[in-house]
VOBA-1610 file (N, C-alpha, C; in pm, whole numbers, padded with zeros to 5 digits, always signed):
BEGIN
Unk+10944+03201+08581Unk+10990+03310+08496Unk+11115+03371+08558Unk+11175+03460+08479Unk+11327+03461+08538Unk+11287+03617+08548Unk+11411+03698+08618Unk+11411+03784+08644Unk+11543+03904+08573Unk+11498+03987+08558Unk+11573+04041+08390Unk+11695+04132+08510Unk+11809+04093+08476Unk+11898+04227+08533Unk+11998+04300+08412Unk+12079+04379+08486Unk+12123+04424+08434Unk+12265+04364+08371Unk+12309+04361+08222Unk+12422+04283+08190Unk+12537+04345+08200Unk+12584+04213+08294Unk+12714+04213+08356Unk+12704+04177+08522Unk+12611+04186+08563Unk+12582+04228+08741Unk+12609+04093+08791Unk+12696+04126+08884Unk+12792+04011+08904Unk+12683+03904+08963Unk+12546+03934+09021Unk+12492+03888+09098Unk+12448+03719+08996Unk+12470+03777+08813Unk+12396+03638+08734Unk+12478+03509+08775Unk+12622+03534+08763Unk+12700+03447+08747Unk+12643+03341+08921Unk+12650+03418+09019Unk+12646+03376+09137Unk+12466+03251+09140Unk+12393+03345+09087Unk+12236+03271+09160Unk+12268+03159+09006Unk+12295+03164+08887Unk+12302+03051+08778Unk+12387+02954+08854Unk+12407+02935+08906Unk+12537+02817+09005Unk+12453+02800+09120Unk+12340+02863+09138Unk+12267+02766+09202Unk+12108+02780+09131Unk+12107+02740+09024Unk+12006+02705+08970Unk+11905+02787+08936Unk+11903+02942+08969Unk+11812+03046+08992Unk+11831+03092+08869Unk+11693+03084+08757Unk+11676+03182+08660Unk+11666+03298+08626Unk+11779+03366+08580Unk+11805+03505+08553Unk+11817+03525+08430Unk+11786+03665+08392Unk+11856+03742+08234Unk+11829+03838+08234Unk+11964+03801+08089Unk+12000+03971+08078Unk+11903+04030+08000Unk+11917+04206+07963Unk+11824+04304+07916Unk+11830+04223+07755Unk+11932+04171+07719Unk+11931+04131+07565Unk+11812+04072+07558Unk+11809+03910+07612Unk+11781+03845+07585Unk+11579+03891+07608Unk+11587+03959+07736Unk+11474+03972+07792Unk+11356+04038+07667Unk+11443+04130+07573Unk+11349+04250+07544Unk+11279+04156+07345Unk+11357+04057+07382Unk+11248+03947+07252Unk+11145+03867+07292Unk+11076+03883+07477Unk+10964+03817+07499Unk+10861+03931+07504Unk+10701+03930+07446Unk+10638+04039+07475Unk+10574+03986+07586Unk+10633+04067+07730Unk+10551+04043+07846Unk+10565+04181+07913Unk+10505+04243+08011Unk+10510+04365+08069Unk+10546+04295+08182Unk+10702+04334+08206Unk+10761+04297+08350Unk+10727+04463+08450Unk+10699+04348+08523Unk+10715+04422+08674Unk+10834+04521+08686Unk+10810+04644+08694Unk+10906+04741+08748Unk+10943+04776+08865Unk+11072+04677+08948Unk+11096+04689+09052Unk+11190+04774+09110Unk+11219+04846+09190Unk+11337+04907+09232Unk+11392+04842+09357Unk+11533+04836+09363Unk+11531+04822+09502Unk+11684+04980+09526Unk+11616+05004+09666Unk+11660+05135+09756Unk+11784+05040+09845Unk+11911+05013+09753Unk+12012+04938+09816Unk+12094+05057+09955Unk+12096+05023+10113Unk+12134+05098+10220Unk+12240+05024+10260Unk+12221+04890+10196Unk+12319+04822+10283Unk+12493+04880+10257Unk+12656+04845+10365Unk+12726+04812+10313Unk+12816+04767+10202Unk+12756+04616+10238Unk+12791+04533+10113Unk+12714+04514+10014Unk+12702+04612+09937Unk+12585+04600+09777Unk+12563+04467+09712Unk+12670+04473+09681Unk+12704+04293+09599Unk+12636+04196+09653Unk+12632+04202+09803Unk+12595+04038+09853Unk+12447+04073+09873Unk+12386+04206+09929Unk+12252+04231+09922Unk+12201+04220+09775Unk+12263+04282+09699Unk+12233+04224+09542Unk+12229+04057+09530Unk+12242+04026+09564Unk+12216+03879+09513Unk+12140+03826+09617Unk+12086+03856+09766Unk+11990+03817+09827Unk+11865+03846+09817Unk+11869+03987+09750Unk+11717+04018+09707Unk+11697+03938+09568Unk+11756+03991+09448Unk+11755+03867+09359Unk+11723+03739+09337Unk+11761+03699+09460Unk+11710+03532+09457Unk+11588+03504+09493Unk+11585+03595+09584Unk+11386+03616+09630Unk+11333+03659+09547Unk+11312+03774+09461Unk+11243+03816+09379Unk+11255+03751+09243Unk+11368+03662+09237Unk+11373+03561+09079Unk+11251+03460+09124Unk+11234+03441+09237Unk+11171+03245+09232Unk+11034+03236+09208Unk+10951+03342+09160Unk+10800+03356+09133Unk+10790+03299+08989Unk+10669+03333+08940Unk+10628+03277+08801Unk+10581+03403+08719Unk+10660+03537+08764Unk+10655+03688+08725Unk+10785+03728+08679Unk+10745+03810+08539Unk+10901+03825+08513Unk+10919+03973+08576Unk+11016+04038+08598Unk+11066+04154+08700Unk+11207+04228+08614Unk+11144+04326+08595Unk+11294+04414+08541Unk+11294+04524+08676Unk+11441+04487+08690Unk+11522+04553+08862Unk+11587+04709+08764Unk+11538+04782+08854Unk+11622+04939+08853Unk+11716+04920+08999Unk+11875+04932+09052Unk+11900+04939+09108Unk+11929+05086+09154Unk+11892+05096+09307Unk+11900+05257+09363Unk+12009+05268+09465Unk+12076+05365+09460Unk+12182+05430+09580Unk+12131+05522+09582Unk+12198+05594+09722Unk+12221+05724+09741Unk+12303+05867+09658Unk+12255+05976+09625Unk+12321+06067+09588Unk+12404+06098+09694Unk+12367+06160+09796Unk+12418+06230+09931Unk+12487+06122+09989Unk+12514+06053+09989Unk+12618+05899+10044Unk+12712+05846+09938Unk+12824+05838+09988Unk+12905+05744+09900Unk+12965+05645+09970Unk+12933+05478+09927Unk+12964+05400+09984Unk+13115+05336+10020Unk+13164+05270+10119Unk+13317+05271+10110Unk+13321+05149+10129Unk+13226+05028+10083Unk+13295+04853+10058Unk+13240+04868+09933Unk+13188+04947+09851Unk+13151+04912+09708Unk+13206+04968+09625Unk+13302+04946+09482Unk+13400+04979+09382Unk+13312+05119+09312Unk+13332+05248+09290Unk+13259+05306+09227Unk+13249+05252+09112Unk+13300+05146+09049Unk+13310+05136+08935Unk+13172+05053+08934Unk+13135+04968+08963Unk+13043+04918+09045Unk+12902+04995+09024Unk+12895+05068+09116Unk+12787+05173+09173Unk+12784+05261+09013Unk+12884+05291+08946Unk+12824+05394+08848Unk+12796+05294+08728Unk+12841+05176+08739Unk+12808+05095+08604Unk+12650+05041+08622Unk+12586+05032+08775Unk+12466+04945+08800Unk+12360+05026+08833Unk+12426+05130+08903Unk+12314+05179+09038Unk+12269+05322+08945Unk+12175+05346+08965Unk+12118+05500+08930Unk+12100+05537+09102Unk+12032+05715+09112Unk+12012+05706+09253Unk+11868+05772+09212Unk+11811+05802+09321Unk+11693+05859+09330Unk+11601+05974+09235Unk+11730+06076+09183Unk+11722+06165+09145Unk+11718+06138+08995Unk+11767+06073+08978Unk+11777+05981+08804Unk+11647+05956+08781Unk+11577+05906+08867Unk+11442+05819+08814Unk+11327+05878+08900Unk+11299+05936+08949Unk+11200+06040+09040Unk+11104+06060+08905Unk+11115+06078+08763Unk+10979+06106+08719Unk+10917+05968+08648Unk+10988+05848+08717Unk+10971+05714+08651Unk+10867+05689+08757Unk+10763+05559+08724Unk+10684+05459+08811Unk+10710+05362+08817Unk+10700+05286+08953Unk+10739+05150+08927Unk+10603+05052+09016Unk+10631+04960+08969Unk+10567+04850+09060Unk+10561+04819+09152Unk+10657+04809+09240Unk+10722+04820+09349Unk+10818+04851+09395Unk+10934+04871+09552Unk+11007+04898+09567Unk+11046+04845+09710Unk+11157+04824+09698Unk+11236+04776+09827Unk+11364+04862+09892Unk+11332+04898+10003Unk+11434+04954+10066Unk+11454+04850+10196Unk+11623+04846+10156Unk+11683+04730+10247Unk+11707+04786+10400Unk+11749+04748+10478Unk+11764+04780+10654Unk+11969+04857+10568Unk+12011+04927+10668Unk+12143+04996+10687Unk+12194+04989+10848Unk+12326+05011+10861Unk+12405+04977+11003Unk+12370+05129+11085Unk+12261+05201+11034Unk+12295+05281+11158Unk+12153+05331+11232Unk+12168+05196+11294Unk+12018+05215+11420Unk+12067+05320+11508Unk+12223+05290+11568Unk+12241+05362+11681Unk+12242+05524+11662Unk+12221+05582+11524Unk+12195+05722+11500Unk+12031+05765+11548Unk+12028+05923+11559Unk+11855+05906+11565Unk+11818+05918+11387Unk+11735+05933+11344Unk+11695+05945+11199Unk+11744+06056+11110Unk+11737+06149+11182Unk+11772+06318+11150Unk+11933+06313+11131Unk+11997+06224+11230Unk+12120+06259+11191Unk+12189+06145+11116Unk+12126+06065+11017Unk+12185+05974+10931Unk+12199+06092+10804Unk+12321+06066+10758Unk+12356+06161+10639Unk+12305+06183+10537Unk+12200+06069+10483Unk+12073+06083+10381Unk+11991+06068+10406Unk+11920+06134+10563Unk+11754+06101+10573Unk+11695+06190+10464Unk+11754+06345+10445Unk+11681+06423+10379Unk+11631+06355+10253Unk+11748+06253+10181Unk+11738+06211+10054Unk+11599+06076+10073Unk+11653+06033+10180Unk+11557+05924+10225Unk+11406+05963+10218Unk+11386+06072+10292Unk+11238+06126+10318Unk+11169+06203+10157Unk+11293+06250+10055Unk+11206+06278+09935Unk+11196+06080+09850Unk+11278+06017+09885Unk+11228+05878+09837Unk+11084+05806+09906Unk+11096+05842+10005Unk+10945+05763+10092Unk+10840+05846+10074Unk+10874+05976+10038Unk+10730+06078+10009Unk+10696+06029+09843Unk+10824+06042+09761Unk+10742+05995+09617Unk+10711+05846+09603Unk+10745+05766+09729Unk+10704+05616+09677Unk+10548+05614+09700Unk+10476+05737+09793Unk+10310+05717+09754Unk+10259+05752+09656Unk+10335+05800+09553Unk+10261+05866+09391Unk+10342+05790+09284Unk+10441+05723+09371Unk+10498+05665+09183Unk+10552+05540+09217Unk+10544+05538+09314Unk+10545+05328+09308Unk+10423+05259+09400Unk+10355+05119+09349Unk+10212+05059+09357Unk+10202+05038+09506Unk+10324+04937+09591Unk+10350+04878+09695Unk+10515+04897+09727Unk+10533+04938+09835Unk+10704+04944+09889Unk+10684+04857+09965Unk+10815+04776+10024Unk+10866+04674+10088Unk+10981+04729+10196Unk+10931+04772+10302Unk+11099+04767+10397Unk+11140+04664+10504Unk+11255+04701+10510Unk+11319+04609+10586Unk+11442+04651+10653Unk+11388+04591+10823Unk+11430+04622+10908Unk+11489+04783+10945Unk+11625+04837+10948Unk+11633+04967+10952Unk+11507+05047+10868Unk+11495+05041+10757Unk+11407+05104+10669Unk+11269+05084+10707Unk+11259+04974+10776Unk+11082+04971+10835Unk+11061+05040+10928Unk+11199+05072+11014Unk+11202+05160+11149Unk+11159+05307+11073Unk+11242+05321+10976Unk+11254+05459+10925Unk+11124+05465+10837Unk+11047+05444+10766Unk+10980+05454+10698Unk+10823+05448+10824Unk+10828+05369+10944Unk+10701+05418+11053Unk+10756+05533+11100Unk+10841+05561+11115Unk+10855+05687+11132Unk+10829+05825+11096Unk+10874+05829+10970Unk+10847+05934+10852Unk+10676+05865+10844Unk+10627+05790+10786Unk+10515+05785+10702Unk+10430+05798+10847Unk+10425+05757+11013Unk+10340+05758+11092Unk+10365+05813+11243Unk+10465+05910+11239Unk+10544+05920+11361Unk+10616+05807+11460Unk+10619+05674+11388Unk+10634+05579+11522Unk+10772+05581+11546Unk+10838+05582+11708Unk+10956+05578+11727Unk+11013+05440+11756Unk+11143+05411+11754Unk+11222+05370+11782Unk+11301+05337+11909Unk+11330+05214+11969Unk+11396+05240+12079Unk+11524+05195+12131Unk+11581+05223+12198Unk+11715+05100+12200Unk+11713+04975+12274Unk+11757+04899+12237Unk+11780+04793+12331Unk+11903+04766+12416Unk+11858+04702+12520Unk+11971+04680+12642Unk+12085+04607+12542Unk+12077+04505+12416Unk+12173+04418+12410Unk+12124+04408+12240Unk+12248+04350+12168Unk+12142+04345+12049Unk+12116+04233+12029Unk+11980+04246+11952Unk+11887+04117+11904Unk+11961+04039+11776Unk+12014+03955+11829Unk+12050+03857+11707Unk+12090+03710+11700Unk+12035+03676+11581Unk+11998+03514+11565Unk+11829+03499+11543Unk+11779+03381+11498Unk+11724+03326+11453Unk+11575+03289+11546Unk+11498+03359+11566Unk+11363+03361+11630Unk+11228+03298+11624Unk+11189+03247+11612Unk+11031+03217+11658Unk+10916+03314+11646Unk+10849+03272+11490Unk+10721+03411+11525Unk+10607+03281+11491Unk+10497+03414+11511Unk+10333+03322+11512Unk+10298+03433+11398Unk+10177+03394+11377Unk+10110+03457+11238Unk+10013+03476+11310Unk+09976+03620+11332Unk+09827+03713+11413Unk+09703+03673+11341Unk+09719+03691+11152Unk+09635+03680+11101Unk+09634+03608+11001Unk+09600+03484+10951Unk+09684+03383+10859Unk+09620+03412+10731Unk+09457+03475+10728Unk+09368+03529+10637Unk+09454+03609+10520Unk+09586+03682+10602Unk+09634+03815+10544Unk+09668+03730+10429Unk+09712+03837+10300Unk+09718+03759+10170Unk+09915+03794+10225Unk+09948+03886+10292Unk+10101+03899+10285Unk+10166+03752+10319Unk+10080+03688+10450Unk+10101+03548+10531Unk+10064+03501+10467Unk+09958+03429+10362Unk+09927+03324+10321Unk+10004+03204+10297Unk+09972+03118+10333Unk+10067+02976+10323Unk+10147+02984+10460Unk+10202+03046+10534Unk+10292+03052+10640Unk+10232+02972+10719Unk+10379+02892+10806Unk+10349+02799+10914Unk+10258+02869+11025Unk+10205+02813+11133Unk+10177+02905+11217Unk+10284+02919+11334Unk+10395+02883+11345Unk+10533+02930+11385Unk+10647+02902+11309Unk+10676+03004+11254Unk+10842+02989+11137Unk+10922+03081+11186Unk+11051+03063+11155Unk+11149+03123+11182Unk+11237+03227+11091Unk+11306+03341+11139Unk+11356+03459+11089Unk+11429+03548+11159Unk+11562+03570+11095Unk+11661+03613+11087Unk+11635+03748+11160Unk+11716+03815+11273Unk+11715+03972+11341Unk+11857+03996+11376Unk+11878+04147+11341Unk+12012+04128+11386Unk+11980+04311+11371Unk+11990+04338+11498Unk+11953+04488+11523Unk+11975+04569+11678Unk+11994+04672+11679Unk+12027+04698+11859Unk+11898+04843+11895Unk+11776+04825+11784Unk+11651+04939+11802Unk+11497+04816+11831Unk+11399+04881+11852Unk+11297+04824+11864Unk+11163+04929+11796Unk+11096+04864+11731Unk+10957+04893+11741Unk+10844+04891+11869Unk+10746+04922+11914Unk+10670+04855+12046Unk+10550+04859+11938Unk+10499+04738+11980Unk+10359+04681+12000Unk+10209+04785+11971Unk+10264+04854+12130Unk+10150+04953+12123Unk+10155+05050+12104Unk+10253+05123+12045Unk+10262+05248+11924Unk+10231+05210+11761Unk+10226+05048+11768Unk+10156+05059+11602Unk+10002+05003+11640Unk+09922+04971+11758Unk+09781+04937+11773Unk+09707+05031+11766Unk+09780+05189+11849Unk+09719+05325+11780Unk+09687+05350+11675Unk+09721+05302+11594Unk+09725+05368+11430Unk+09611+05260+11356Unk+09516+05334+11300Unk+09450+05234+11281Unk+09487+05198+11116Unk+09601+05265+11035Unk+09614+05243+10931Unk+09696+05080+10914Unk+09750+05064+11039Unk+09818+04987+11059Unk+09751+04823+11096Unk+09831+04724+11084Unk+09797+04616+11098Unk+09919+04514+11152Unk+09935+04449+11229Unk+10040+04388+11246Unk+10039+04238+11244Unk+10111+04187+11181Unk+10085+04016+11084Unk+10166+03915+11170Unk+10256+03944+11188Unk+10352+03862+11277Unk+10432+03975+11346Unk+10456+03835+11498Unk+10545+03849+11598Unk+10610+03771+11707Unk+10682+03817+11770Unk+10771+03665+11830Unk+10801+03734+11970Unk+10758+03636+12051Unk+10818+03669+12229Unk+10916+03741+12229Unk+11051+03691+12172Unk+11203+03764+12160Unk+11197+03871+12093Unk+11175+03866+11970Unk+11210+03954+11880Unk+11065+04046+11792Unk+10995+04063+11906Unk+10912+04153+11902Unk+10819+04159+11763Unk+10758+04237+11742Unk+10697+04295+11615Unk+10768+04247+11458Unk+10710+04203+11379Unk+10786+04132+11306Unk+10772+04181+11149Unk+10600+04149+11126Unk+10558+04141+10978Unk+10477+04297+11022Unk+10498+04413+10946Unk+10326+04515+10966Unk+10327+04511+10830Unk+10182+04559+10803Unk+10109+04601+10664Unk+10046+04703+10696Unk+10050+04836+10592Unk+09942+04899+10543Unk+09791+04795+10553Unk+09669+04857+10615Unk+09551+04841+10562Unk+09516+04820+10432Unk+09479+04781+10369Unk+09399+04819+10213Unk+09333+04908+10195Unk+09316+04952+10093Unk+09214+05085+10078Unk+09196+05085+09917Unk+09088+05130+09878Unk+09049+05139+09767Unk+09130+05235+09658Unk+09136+05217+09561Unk+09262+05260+09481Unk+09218+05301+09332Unk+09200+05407+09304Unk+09132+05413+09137Unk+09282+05387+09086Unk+09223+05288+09005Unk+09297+05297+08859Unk+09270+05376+08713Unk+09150+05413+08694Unk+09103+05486+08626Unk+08985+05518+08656Unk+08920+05576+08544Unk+08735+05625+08580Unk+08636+05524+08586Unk+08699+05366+08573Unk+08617+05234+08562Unk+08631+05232+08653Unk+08739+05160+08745Unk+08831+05074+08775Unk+08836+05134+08902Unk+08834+05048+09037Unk+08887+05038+09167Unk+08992+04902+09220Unk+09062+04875+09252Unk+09125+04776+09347Unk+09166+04815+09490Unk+09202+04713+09545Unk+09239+04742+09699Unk+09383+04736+09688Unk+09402+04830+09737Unk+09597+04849+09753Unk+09637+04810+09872Unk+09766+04747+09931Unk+09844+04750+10025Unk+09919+04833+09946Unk+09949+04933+10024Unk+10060+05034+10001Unk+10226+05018+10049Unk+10235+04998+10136Unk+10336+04961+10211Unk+10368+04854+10282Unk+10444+04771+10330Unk+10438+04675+10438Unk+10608+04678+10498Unk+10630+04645+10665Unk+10771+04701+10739Unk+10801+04565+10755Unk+10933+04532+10733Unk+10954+04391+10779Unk+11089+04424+10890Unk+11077+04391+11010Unk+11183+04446+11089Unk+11297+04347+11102Unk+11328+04240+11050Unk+11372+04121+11000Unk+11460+04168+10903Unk+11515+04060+10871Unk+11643+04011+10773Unk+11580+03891+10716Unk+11441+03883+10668Unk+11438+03762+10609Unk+11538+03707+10470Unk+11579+03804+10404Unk+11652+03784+10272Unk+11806+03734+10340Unk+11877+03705+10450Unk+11988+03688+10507Unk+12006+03535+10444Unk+12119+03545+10375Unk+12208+03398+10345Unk+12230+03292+10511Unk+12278+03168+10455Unk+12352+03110+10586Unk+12436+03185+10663Unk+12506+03231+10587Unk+12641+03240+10646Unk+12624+03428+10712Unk+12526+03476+10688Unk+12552+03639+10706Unk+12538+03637+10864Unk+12468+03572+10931Unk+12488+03622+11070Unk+12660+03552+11163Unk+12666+03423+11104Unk+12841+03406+11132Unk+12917+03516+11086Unk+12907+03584+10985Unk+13000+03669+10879Unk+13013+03806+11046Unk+12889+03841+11071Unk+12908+03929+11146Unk+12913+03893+11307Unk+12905+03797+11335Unk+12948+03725+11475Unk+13095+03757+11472Unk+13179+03675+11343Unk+13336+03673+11347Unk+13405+03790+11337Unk+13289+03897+11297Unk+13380+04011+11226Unk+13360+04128+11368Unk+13240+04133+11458Unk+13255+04213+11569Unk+13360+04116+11713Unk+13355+03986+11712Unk+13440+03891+11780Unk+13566+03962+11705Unk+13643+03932+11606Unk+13792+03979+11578Unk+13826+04104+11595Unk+13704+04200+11647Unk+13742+04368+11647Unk+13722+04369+11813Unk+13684+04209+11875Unk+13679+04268+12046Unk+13593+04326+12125Unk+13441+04322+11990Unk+13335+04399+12012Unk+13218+04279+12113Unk+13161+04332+12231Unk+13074+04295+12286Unk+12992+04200+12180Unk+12967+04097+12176Unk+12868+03983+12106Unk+12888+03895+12123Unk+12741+03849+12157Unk+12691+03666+12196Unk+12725+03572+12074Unk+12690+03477+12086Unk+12647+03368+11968Unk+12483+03410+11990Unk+12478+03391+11806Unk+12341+03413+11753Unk+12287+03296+11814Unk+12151+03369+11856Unk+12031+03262+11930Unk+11979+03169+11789Unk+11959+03033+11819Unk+11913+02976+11778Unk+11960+02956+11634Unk+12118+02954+11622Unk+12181+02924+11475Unk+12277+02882+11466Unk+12372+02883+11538Unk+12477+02772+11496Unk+12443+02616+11554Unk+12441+02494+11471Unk+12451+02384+11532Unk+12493+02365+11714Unk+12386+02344+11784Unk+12446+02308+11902Unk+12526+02453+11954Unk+12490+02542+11909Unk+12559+02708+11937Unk+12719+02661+11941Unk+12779+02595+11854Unk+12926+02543+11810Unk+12922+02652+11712Unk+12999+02767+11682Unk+13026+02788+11573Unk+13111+02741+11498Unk+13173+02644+11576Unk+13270+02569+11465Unk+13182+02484+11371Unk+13047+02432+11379Unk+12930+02371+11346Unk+12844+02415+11232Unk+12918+02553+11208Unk+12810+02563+11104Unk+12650+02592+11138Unk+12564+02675+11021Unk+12451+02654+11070Unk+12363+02625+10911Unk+12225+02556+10987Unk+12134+02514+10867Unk+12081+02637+10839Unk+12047+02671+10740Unk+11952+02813+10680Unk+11757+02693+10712Unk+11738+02772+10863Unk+11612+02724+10876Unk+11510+02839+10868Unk+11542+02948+10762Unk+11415+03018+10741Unk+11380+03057+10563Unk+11495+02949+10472Unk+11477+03012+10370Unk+11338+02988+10267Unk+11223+02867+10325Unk+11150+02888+10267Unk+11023+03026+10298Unk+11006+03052+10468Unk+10978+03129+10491Unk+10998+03278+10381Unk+11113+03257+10337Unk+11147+03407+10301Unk+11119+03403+10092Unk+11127+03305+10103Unk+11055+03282+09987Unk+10913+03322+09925Unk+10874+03248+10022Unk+10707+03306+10042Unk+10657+03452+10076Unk+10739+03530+10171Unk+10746+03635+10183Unk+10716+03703+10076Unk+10840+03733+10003Unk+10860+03794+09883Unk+10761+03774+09764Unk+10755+03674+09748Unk+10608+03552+09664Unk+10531+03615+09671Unk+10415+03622+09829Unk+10358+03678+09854Unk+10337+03855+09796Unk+10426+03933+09837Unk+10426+04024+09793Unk+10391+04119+09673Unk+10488+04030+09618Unk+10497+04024+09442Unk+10370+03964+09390Unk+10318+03899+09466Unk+10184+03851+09367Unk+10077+03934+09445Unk+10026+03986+09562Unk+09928+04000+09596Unk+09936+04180+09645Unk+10041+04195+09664Unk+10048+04321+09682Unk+10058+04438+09535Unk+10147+04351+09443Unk+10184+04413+09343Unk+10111+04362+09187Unk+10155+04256+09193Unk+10090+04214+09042Unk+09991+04179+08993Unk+09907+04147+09147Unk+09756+04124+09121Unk+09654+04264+09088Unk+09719+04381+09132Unk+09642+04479+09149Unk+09667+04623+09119Unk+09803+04599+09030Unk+09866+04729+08981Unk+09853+04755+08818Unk+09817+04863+08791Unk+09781+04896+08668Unk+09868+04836+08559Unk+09835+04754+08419Unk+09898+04727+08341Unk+09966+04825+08282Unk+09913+04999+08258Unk+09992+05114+08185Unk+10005+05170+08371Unk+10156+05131+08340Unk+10249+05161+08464Unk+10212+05352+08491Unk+10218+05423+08418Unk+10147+05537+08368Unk+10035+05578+08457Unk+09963+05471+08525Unk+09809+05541+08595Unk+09867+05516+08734Unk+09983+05494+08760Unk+10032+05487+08919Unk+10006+05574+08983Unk+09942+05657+09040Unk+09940+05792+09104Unk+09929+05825+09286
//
């Protein structure tokens, strides 16, 4: 099933050239199906290219998905055209009395701030407080998983001596989990970050669960627990509410070269990414060796977190 965007979003032209089924609102609103109401909480930079990496993950299921795209009010971005941002994006404040199905908030460049002093935590913290009453399951990633254990569980953050980046090695803690299901029991995934999670500030918490992790690159996959969930005065299911992905699984080939070449031409302190360029040649090119991983990810999500167990009248989200 394809995934409904918005017409014009540059992202169709790009994933139809490689084979990825998309459409527009026209075409979408002559099938009777109740799509999935997704948001995604765009932090990144470059909108455009995160637009089309979440996209491609969230097109490849057998669920159809109508995308609300989100910015910031209190932020205005400076690689994205306003023309852009006011033709696609709503922000928070637009849709606060809407429900959705789920929601994704992407990772942003500023680990090296503490939380308080990023210029839209305030806006951030009324988005993560209403995603427990009006959306089923949220999705973060990386910065946003930092920020969201934070806000939702006190967990801090730490720095690292050097930053983590390139292509890692994790194991699967619990393969039972429906988030892991199907996963190798060592696959690989994308980090590119200069903060840390620890271990044993999320084993305290017993709301917590942690799915994957990797020698290098630490803490990987967490989930919310399940917990019982009325849907109405019949009706119970088990919810995952949340899950942190401290990863870049949605990262193209080319995004960790993109930012190798671009802190290298500014003179900035950086290695070659571990475990990604051919033979660590960057003249070599590298294979994308985690994109089925990240497939499944998302898969996962979308089917077991969200669509298996979220109310058909979007309406009883509470």
């Amino acid at each position: 099933m394809p995934i409904k965007i918005p017409t014009g979003l540059p992202a169709r032209e790009t994933l139809e050239q490689e084979n990825i089924f998309v459409m527009d609102e026209c075409k979408a609103i002559h099938q009777d199906i109740r799509p999935l109401q997704i948001a995604i909480l765009n932090l990144m930079p470059t909108k455009i290219t995160t637009e089309n990496q979440l996209i491609r993950l969230l097109s490849n299921t057998p669920l159809q998905i109508e995308l609300t795209l989100l910015g910031t009010a209190s932020h205005t971005p400076k690689h994205t055209s306003a023309e852009h941002m006011s033709s696609f994006y709503k922000n928070y404040y637009d849709v606060k009395n809407q429900k959705f199905d789920g929601l994704v908030i992407t990772g942003a460049p500023v680990e090296d701030l503490e939380f308080e002093d990023v210029d839209y935590w305030p806006e951030l913290c009324e988005v993560m407080e209403w995603s427990k009453t009006n959306v089923f399951s949220t999705f973060h990633i990386c910065w946003a998983a930092q920020a969201a254990l934070y806000y939702h569980y006190g967990v801090k953050k730490y720095p690292l001596q050097e930053k983590l980046f390139g292509v890692f090695p994790h194991t699967v803690n619990n393969p039972k989990h429906p988030l892991v299901r199907g996963f190798n029991e060592i696959f690989l995934a994308p980090h590119s970050r200069h903060t840390e999670i620890h271990a044993e500030d999320i084993i305290k918490i017993p709301e917590l669960e942690i799915l994957s992790s990797s020698q290098q690159a630490g803490v990987y996959i967490i989930s919310e627990k399940s917990k019982p969930y009325r849907i109405n005065d019949d009706k119970f299911v088990d919810r995952y509410a949340m899950c942190f992905i401290t990863g870049h699984s949605e990262y193209d080939n080319e995004t960790l070269a993109n930012e190798y070449f671009r802190d290298l031409n500014k003179g900035l302190p950086i290695k070659i990414p571990y475990n990604y360029f051919t033979n660590d040649n960057p003249q070599l090119g590298a294979p994308n060796t985690w994109r089925a991983h990240s497939h499944l990810l998302f898969a996962n999500w979308l089917n077991y977190f969200v669509y298996q167990e979220t109310p058909y009248n979007i309406d009883e989200i509470k």
